[in-house]
VOBA-1610 file (N, C-alpha, C; in pm, whole numbers, padded with zeros to 5 digits, always signed):
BEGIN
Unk-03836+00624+03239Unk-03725+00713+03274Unk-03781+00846+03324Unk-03755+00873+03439Unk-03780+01015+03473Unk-03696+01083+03458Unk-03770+01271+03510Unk-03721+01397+03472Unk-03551+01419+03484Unk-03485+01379+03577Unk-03365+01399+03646Unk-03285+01269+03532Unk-03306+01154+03530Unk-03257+01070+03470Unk-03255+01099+03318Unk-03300+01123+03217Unk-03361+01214+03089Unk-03186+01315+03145Unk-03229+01428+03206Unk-03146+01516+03204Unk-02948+01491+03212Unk-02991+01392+03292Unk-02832+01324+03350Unk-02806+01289+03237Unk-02868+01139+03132Unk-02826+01171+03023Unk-02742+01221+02910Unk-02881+01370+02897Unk-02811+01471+02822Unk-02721+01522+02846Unk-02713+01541+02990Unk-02570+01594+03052Unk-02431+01519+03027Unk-02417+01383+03017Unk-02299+01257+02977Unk-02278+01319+02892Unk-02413+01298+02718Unk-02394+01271+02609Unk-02320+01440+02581Unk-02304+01558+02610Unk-02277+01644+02601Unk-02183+01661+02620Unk-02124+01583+02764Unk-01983+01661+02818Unk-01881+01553+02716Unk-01987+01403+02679Unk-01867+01332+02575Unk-01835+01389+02439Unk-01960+01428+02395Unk-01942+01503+02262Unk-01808+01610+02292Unk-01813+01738+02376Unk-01725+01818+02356Unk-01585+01810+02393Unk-01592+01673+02466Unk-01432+01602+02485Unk-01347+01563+02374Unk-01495+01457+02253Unk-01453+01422+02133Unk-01380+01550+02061Unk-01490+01647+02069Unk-01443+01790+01984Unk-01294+01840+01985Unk-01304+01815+02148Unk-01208+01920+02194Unk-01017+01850+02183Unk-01035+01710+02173Unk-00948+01645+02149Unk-00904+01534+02046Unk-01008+01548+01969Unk-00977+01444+01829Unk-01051+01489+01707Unk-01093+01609+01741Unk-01122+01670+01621Unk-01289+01666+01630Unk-01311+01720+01443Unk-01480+01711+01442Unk-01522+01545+01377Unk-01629+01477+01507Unk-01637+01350+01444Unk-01760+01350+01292Unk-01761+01237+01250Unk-01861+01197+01183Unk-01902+01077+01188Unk-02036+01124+01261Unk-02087+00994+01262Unk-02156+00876+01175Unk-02098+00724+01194Unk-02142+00675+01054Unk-02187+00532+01084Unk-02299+00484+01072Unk-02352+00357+01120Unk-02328+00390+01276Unk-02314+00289+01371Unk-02314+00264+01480Unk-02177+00335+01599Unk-02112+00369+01458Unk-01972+00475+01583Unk-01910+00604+01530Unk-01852+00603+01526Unk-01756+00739+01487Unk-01637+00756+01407Unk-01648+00853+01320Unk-01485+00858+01258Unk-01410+00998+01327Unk-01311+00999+01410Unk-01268+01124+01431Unk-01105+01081+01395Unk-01048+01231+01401Unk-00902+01247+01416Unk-00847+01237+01481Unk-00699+01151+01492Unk-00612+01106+01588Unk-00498+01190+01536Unk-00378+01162+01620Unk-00257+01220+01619Unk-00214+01342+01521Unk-00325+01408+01610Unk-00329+01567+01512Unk-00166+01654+01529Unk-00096+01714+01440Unk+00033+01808+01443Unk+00134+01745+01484Unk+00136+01581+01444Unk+00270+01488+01437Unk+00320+01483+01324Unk+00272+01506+01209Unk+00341+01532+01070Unk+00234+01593+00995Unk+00311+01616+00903Unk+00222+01721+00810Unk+00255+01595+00637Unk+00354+01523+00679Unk+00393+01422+00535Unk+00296+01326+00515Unk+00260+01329+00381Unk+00156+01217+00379Unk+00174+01101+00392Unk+00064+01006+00448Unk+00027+00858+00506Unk+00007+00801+00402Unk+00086+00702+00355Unk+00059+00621+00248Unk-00033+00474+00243Unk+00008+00448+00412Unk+00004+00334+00466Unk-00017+00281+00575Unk-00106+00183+00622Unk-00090+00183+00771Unk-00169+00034+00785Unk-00141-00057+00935Unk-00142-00142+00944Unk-00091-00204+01049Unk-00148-00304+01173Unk-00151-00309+01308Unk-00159-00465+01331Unk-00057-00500+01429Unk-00118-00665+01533Unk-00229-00625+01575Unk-00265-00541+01646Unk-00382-00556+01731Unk-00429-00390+01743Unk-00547-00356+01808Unk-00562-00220+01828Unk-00456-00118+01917Unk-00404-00222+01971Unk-00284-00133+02029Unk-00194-00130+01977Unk-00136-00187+01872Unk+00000-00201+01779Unk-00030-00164+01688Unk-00014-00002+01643Unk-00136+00011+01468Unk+00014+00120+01418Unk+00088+00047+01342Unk+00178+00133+01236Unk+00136+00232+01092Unk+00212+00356+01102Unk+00168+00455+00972Unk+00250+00455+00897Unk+00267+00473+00748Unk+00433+00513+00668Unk+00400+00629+00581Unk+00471+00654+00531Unk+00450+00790+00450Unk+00571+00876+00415Unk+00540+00959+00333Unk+00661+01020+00306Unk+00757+01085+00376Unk+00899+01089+00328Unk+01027+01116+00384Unk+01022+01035+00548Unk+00990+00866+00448Unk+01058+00806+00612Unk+00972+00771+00724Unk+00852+00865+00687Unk+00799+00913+00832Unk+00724+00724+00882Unk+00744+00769+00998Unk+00646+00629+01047Unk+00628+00647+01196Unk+00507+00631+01210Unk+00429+00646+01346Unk+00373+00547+01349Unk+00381+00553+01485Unk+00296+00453+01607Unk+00175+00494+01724Unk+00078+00398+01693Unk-00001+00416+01807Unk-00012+00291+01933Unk-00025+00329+02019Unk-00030+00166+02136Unk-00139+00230+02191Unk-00240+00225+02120Unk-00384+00223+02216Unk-00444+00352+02289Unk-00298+00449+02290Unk-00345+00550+02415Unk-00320+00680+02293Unk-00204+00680+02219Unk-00172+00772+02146Unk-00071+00740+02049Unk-00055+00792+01978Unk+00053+00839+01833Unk+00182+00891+01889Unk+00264+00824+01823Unk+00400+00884+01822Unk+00511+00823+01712Unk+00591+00962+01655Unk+00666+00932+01578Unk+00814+00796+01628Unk+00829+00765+01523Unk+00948+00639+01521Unk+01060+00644+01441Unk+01173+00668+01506Unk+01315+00702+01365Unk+01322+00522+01278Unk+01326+00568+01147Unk+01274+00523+01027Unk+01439+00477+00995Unk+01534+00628+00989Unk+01634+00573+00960Unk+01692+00575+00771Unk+01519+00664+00684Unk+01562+00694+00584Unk+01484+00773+00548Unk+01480+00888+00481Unk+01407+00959+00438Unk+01373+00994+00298Unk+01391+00833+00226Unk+01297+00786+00154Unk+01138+00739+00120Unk+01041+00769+00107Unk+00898+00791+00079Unk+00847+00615+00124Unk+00775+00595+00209Unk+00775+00470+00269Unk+00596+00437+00216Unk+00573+00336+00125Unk+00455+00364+00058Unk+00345+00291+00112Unk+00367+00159+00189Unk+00286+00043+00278Unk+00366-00055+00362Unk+00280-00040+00456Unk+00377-00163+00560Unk+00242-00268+00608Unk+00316-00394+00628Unk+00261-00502+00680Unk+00341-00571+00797Unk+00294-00676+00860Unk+00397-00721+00972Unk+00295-00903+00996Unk+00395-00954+01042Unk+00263-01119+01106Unk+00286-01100+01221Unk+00368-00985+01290Unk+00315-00962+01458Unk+00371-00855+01441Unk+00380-00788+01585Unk+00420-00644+01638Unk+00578-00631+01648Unk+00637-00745+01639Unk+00806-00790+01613Unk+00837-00819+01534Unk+00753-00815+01386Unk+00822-00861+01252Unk+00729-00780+01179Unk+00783-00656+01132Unk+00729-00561+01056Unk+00804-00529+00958Unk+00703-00500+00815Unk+00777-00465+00702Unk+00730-00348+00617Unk+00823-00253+00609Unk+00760-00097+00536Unk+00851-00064+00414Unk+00749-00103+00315Unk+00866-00075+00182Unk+00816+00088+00118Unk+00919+00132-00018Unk+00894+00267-00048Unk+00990+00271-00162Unk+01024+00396-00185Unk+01113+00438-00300Unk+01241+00353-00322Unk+01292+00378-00409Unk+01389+00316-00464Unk+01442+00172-00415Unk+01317+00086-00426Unk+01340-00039-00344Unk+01364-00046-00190Unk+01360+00051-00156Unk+01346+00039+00030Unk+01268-00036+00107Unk+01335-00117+00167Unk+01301-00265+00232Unk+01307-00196+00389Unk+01214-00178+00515Unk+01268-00150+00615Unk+01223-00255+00697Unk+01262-00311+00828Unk+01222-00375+00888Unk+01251-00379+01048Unk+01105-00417+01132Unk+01121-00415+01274Unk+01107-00461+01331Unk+01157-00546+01482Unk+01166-00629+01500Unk+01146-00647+01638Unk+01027-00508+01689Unk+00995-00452+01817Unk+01047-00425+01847Unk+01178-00337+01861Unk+01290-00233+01922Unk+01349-00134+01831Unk+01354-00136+01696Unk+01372-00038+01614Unk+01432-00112+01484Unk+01383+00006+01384Unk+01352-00055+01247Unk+01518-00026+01175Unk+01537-00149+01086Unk+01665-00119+00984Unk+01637-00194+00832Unk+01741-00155+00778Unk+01759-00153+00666Unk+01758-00285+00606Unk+01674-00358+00470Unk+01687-00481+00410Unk+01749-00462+00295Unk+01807-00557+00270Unk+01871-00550+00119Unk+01773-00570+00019Unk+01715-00523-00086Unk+01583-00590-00169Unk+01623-00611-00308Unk+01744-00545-00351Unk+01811-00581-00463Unk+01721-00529-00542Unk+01609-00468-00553Unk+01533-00365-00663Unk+01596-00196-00632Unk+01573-00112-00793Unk+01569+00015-00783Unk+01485+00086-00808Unk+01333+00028-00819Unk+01220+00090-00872Unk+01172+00090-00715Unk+01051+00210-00715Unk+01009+00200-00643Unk+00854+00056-00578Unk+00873+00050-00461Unk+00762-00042-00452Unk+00645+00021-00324Unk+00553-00056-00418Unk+00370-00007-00347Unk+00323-00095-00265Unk+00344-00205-00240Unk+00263-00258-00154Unk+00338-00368-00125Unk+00333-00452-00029Unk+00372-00553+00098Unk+00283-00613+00129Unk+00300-00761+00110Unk+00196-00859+00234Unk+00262-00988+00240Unk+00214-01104+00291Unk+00257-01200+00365Unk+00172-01284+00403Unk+00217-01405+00407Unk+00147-01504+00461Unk+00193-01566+00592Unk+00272-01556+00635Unk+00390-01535+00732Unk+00500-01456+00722Unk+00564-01476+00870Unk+00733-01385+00809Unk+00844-01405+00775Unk+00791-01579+00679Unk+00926-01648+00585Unk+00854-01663+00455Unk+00728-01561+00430Unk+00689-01559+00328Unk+00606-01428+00242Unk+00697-01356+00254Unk+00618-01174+00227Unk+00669-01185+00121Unk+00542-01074+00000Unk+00566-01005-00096Unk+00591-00874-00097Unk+00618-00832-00161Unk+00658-00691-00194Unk+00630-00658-00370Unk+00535-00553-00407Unk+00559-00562-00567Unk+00545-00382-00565Unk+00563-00329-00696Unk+00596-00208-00767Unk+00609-00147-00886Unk+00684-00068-00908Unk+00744+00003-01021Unk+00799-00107-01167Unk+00797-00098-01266Unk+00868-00165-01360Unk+00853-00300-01387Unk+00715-00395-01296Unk+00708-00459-01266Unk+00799-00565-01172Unk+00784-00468-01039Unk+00914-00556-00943Unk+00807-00624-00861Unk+00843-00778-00869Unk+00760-00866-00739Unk+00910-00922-00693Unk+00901-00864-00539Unk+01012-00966-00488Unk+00931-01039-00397Unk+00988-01103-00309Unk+00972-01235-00250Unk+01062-01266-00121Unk+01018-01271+00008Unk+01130-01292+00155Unk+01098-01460+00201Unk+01239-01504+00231Unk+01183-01655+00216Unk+01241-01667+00442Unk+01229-01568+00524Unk+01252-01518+00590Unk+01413-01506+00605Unk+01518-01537+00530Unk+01633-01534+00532Unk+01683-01382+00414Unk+01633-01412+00314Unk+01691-01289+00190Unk+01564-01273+00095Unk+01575-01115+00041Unk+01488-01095-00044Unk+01514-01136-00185Unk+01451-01209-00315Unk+01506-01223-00419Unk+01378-01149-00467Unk+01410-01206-00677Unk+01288-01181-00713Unk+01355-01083-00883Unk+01263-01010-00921Unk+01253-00926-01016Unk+01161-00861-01082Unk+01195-00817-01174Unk+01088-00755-01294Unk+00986-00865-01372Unk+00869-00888-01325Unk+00776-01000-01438Unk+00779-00932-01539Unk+00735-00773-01503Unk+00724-00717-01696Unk+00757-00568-01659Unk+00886-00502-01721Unk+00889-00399-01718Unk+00844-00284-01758Unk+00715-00299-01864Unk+00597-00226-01880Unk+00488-00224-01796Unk+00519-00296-01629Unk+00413-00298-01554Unk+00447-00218-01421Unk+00326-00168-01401Unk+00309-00089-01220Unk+00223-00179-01161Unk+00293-00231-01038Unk+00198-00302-00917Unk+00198-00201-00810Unk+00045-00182-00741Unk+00011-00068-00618Unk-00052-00154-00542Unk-00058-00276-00586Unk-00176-00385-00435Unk-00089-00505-00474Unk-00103-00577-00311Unk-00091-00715-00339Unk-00141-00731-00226Unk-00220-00889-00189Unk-00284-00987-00079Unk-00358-01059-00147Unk-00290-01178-00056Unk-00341-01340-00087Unk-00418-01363+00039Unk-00455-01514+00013Unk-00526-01600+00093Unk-00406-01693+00187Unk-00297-01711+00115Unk-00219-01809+00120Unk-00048-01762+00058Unk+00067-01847+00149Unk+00124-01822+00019Unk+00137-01895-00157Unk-00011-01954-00147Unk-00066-02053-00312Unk-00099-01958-00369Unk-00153-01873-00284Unk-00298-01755-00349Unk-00259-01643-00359Unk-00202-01572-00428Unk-00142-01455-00418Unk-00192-01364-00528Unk-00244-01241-00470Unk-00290-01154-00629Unk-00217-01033-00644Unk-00162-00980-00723Unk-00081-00863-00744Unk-00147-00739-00868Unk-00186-00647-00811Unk-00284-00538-00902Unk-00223-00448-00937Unk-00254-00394-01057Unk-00220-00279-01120Unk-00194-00218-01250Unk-00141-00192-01322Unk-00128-00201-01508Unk-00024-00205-01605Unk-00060-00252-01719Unk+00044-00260-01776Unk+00016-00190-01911Unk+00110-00192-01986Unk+00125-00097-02127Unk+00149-00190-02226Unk+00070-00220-02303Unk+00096-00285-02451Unk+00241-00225-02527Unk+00298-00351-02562Unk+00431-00336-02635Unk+00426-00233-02744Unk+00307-00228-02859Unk+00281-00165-02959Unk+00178-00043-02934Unk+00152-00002-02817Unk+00071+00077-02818Unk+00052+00177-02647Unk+00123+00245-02655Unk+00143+00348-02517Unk+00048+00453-02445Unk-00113+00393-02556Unk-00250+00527-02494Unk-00315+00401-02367Unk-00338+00297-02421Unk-00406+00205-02342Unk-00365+00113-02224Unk-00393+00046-02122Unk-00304-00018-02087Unk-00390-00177-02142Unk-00256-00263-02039Unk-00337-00397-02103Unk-00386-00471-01952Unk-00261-00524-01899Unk-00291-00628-01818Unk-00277-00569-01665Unk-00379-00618-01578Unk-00407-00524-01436Unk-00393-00625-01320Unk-00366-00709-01372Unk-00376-00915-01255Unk-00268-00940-01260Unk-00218-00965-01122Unk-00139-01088-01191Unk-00164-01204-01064Unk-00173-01350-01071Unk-00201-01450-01007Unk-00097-01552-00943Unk-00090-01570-00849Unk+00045-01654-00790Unk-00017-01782-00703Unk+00056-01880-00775Unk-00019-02007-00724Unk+00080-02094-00639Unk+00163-02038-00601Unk+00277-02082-00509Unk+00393-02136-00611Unk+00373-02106-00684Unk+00480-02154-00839Unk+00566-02064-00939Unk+00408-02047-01026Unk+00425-01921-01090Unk+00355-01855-01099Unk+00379-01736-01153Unk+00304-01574-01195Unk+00179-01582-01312Unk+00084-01606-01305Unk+00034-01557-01451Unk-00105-01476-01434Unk-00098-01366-01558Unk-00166-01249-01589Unk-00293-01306-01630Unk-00384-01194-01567Unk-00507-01157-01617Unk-00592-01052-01603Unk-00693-01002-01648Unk-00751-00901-01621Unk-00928-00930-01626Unk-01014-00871-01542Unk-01131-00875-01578Unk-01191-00763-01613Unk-01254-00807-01719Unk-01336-00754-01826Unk-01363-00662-01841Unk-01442-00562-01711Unk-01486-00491-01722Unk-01370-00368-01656Unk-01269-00400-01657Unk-01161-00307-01538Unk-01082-00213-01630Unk-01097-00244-01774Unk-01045-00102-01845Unk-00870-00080-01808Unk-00830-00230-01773Unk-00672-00208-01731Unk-00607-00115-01598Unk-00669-00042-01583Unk-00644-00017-01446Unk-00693-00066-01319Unk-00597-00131-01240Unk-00650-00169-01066Unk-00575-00202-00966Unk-00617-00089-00875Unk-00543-00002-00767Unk-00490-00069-00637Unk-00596-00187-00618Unk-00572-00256-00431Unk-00722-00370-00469Unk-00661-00479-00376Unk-00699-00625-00394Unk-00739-00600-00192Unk-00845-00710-00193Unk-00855-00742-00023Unk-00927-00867-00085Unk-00971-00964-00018Unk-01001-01089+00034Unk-01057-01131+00141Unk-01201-01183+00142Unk-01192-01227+00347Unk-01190-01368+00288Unk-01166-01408+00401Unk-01137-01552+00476Unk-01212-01664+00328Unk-01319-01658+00353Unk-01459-01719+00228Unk-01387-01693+00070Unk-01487-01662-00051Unk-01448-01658-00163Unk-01464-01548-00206Unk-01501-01431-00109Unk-01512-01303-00209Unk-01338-01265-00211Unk-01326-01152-00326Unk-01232-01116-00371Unk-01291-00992-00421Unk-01214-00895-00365Unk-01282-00711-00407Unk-01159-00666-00474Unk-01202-00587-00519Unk-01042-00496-00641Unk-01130-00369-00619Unk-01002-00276-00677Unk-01064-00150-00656Unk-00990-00075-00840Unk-01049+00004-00918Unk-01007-00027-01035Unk-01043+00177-01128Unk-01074+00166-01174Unk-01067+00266-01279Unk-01169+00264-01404Unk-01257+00309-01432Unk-01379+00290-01513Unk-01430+00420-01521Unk-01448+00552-01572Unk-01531+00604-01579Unk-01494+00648-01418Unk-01411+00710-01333Unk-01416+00732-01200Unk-01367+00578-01140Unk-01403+00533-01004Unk-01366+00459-00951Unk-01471+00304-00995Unk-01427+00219-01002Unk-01532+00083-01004Unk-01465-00027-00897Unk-01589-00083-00818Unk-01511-00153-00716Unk-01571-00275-00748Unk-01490-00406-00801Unk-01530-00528-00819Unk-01539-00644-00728Unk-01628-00689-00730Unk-01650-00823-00632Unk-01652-00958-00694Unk-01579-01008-00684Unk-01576-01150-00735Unk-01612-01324-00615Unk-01641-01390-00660Unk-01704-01471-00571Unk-01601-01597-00637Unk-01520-01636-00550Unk-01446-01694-00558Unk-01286-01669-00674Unk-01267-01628-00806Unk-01130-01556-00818Unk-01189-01510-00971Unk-01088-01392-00983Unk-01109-01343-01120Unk-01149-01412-01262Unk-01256-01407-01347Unk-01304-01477-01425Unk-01432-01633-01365Unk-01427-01582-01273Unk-01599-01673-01227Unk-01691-01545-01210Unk-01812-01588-01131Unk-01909-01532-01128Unk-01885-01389-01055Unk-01919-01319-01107Unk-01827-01089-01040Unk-01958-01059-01066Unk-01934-00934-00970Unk-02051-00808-01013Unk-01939-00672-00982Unk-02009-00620-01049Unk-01913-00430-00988Unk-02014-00332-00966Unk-01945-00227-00921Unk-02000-00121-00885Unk-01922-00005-00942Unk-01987+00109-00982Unk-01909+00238-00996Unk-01943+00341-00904Unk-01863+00416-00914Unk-01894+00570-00834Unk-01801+00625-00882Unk-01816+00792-00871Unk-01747+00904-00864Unk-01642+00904-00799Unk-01607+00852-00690Unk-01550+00831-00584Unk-01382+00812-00647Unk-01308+00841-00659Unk-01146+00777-00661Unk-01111+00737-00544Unk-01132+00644-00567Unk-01104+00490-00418Unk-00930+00443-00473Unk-00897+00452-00343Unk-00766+00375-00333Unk-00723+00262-00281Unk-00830+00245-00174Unk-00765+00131-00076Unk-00868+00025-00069Unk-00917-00060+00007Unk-00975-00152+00104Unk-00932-00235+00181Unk-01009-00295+00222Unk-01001-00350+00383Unk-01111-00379+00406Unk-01123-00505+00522Unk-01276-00539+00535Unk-01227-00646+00695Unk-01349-00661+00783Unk-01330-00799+00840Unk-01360-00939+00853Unk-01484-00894+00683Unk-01517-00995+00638Unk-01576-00965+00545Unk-01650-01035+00434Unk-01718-01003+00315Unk-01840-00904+00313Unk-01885-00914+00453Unk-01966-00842+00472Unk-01962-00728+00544Unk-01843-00693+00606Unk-01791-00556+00653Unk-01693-00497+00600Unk-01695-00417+00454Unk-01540-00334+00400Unk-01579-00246+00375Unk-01459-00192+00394Unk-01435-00025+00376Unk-01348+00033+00284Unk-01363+00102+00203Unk-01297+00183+00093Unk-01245+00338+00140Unk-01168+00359+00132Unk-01151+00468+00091Unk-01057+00582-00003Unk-01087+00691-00042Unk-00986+00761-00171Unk-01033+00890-00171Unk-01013+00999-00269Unk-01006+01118-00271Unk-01080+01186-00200Unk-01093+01346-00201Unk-01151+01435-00130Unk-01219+01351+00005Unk-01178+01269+00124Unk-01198+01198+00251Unk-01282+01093+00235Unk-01348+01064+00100Unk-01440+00961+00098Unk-01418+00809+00168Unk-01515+00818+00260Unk-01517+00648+00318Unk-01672+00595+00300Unk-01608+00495+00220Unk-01736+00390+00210Unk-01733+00271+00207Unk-01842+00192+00274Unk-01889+00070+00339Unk-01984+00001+00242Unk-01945-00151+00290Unk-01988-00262+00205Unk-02037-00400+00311Unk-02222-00363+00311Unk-02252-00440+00432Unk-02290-00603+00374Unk-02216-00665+00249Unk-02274-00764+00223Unk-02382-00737+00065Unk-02439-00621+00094Unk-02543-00652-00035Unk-02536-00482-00145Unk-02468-00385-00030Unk-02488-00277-00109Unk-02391-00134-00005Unk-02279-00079-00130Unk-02219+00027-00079Unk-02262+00162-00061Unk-02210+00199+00090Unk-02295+00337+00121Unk-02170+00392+00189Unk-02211+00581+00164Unk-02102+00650+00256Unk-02109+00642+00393Unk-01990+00624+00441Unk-02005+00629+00564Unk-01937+00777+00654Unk-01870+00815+00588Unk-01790+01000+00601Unk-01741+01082+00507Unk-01659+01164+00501Unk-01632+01214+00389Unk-01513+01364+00513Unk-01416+01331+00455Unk-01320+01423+00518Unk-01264+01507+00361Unk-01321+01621+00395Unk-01320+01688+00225Unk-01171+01767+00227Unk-01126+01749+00119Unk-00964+01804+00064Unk-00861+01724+00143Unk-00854+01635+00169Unk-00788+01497+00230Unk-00817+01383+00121Unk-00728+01360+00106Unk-00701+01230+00037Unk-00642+01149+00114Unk-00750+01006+00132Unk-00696+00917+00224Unk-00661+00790+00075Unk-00528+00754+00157Unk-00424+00629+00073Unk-00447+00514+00132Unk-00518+00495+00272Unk-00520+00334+00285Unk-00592+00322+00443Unk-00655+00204+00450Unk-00744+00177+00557Unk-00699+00026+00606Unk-00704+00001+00753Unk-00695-00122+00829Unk-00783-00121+00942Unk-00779-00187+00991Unk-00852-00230+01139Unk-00832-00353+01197Unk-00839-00384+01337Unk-00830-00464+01415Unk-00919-00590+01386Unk-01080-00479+01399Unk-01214-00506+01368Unk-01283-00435+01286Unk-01398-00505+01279Unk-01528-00379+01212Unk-01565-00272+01286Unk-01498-00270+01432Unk-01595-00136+01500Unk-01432-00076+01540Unk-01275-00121+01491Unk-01228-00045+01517Unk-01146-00035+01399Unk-01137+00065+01275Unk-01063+00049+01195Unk-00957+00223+01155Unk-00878+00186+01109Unk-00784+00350+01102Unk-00758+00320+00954Unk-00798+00493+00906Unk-00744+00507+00758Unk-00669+00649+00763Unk-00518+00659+00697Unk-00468+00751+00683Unk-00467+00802+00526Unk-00381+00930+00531Unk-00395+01044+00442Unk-00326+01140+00399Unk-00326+01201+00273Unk-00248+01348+00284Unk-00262+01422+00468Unk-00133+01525+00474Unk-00097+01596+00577Unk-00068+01534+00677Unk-00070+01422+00736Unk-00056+01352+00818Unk-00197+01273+00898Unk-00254+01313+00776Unk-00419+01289+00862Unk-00451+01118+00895Unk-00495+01111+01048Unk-00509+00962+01071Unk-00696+00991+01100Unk-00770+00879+01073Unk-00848+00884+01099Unk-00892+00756+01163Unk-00951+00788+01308Unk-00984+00663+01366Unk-01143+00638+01355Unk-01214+00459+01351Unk-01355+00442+01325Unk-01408+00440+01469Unk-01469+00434+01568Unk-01473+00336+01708Unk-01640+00330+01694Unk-01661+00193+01749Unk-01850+00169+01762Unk-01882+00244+01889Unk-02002+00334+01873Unk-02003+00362+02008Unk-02086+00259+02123Unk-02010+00217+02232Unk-02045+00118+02331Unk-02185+00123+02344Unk-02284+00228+02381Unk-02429+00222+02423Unk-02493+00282+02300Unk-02603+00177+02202Unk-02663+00183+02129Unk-02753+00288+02126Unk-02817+00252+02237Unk-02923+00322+02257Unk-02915+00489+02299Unk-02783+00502+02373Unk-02826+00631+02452Unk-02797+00747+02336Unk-02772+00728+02241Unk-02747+00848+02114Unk-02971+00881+02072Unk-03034+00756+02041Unk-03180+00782+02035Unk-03230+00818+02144Unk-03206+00791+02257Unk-03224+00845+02378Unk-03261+00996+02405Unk-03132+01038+02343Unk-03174+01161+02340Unk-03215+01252+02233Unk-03197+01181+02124Unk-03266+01239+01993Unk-03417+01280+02038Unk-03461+01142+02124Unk-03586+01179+02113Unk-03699+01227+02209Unk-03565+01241+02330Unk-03613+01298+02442Unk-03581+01438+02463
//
């Protein structure tokens, strides 16, 4: 490479850097791409939730209602229609979307604008998923698991000493529902943090080492199974094939809320003060850290394109950067 070529270069890598700056915020760079800020001064209400068909179809929820959209180019708000606290949404395409929240709020969209479901709960609910869209969960507050058989929501309370904040299966056989419960005789401890759905029925469990609290469940395709849990700070468990076979865990400082992965060997965590961290298969490392932001939940398309939102309205996008090389390029020229 000669003198002029070297310079041209530096000249790209410069004018891209201060574009990044100048329009998506300050990045951080982490493995092979970038985390910067998207749809900066569209809300200030926090992101509870978020979740996409494809990189161009990527939905947000969050409090009072709020819910934004991105299609690839940019962010924009979407009338919701309630300004009830909207806590996670899921969808099995970009025309069958589901964003639940406070006081049993069921919303749903159907690619032209979102309305109202009947869910027949009054507790609030945390999390949504699906195996299709004649077969979504929904669980929560008081122990509410309902159930969409794509016609009506039914369902109820398994245990009204219980909080569910995660659910995702493999299947609708495989279904895991996380979070805690309170012993009948005793209100310091909790007890049970599992619960297991085999396309039948419900039944509880907890592993061992989880101290009764656990926050969000992910799954890839294979037999791992990750939880995210409460120990001494955050502990993130890996199980190799389902709760009570062969596990290992991890702790950190970290208060982790979410995960997501695109496979066993690519997930991402993230939770308090902006912490994001990665799981390449054998061992978790930071990958950013957006400090006094609390991020509530992470998705992606892929491994090189994933979005996690946050208190204030904060979205944060991942992207790989396309040319490997030209970042050492100039490190070292």
């Amino acid at each position: 490479m000669n003198q002029e070529e070297k310079e041209l270069r530096h000249f790209l890598w410069l004018f891209t850097l201060t574009v990044v700056l100048l329009f998506f915020g300050k990045p951080s760079l982490a493995a092979d791409g970038w985390w910067y800020q998207q749809g900066k001064f569209l809300t200030e209400n926090t992101l509870n939730g978020v979740w996409g068909s494809s990189k161009n179809d990527v939905f947000a929820v969050g409090k009072g209602g709020t819910i934004l959209h991105y299609n690839g180019n940019a962010w924009s708000s979407m009338a919701s229609g309630t300004n009830y606290g909207l806590n996670a949404v899921w969808g099995s395409s970009g025309s069958d979307v589901f964003a639940v929240g406070e006081s049993g709020t069921i919303l749903h969209y159907n690619g032209s604008a979102w309305s109202p479901m009947t869910s027949g709960a009054l507790s609030g609910l945390k999390a949504v998923w699906g195996s299709s869209g004649n077969d979504v969960f929904a669980v929560g507050e008081t122990g509410t698991v309902l159930h969409y058989n794509g016609n009506a929501w039914s369902g109820g309370g398994v245990s009204s000493r219980s909080d569910y904040y995660g659910v995702w299966g493999r299947s609708g056989g495989e279904v895991y529902a996380v979070g805690y419960s309170w012993h009948e005789n005793d209100s310091l401890f909790p007890e049970r943090c599992l619960w297991h759905y085999n396309g039948i029925i419900w039944s509880s469990g907890c592993p061992s080492q989880a101290g009764g609290f656990l926050y969000a469940v992910w799954g890839s395709s294979g037999n791992d199974l990750f939880f995210l849990g409460d120990k001494n700070g955050s502990t993130i468990f890996l199980y190799n094939g389902s709760p009570g076979s062969s596990g290992s865990y991890t702790t950190t400082s970290e208060w982790l809320r979410a995960i997501w992965g695109s496979s066993g060997t690519d997930v991402f965590a993230v939770g308090a003060n902006g912490a994001i961290l990665h799981y390449d298969g054998s061992a978790w490392s930071y990958m950013a850290r957006v400090n006094y932001y609390e991020l509530n939940a992470v998705w992606g398309s892929s491994g090189s394109d994933v979005f996690a939102v946050g208190a204030y309205g904060m979205i944060l996008h991942y992207s790989v950067i396309s040319d490997r090389l030209f970042l050492p390029l100039i490190l070292n020229n």
